[in-house]
C-alpha positions as CSV (number, residue, x, y, z in Angstrom):
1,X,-3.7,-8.3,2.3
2,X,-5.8,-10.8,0.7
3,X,-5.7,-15.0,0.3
4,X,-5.6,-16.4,-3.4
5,X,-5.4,-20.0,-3.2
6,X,-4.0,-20.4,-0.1
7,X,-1.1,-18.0,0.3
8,X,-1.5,-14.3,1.3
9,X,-1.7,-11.5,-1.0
10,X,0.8,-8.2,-0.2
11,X,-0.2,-5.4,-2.0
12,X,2.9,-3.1,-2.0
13,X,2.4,1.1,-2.9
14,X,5.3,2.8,-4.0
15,X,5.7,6.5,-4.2
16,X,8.6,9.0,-5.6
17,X,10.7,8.5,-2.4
18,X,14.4,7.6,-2.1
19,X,13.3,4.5,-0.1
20,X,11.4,3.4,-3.1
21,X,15.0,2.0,-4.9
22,X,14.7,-0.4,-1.8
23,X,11.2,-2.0,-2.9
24,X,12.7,-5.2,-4.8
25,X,14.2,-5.8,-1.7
26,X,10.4,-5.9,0.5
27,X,9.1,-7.9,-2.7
28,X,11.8,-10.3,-2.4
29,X,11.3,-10.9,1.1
30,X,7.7,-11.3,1.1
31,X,8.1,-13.9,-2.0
32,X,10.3,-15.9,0.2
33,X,7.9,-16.4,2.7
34,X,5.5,-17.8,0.4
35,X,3.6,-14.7,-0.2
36,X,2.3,-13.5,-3.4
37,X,2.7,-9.6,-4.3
38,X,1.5,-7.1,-6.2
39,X,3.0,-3.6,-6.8
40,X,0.5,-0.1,-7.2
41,X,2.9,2.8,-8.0
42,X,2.6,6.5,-8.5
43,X,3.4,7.9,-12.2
44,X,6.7,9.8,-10.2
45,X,7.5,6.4,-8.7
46,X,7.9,5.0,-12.3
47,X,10.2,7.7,-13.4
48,X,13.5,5.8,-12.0
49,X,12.9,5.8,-8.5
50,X,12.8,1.9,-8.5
51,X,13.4,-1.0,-11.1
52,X,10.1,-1.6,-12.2
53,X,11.5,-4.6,-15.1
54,X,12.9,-6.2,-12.1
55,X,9.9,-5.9,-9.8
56,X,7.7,-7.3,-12.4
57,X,9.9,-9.8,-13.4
58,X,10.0,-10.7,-9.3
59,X,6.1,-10.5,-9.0
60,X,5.1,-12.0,-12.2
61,X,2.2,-9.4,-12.5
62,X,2.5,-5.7,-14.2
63,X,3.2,-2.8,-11.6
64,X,-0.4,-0.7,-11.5
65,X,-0.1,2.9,-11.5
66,X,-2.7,4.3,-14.0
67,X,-6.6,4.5,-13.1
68,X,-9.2,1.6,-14.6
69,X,-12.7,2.0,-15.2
70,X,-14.7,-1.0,-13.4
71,X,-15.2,-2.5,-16.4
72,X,-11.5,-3.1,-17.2
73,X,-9.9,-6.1,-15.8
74,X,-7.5,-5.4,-12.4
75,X,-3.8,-6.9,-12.8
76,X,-4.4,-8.0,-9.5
77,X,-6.5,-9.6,-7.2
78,X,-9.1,-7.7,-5.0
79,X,-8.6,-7.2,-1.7
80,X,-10.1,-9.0,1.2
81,X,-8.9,-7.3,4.4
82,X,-7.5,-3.5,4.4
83,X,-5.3,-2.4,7.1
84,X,-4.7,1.5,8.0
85,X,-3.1,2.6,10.3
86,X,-4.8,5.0,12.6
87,X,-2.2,8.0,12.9
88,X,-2.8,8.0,8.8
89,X,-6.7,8.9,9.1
90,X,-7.6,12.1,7.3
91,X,-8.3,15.2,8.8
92,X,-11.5,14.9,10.2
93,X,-12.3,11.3,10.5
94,X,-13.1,9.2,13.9
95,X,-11.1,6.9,15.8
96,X,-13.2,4.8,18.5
97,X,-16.1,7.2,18.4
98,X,-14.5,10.6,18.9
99,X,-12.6,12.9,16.4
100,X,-9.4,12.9,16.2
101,X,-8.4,16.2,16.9
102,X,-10.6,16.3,20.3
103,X,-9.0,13.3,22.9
104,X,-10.9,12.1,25.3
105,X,-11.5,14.9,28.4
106,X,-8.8,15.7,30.7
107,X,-6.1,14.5,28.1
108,X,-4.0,17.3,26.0
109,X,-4.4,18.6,22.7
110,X,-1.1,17.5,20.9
111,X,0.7,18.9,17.6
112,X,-3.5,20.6,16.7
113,X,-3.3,23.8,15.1
C-alpha cells in the first residue's frame, strides 16, 4: 500500500487460481472506498483465469505481469509501505530474532520436518 495524492494505493497480485475470476470483485470494492489500485498478475493468471479488459478498464492502469528493467517506466506507482504476513516468510528467515523453525524454548516444534 502506498498514498498518491491523497488516497491509498492497493497493489492487488493475482495468480492461476480459481479465486482469481473473483478479483474484479476486490478491485471494485477497494475503488469504492476511494482507493486507487493496481493489478500485478502471473503469465497463467492472464490465460482466462480473470477478466483482465475489465480489470483494466476498472483500474484505469494496464495489469503488470512481465519483468521491466529499471530503466523502463513502472505502470504503477512505487510502493511506500510493504505488508507480509509472517506465516508467508521463507524457509529460513527470522521472526522477532529467532528462526522460524526453532520457537522459543519450552514451546513445541509444530508441522517441522
Amino acid at each position: 500500500m502506498t498514498e498518491q495524492a491523497g488516497k491509498p494505493f492497493l497493489y492487488v497480485v493475482v495468480c492461476a487460481a480459481g479465486i482469481a475470476a473473483d478479483v474484479d470483485k476486490l478491485v471494485g470494492a477497494a475503488l469504492e472506498r476511494d482507493w486507487e489500485v493496481g493489478v500485478i498478475a502471473t503469465p497463467a493468471a492472464l490465460n482466462g483465469f480473470f477478466d483482465t479488459t475489465a480489470v483494466e478498464t476498472l483500474t484505469g492502469r494496464p495489469i503488470r505481469s512481465a519483468w521491466r528493467t529499471p530503466a523502463d517506466p513502472s505502470p504503477l506507482p512505487a510502493a511506500g509501505r510493504r505488508r507480509r504476513r509472517p506465516g508467508h516468510l521463507q524457509h529460513g528467515q527470522q521472526v522477532g530474532g529467532r528462526h522460524r523453525r526453532h520457537p522459543r524454548p519450552g514451546h513445541p516444534v509444530r508441522g517441522g520436518r
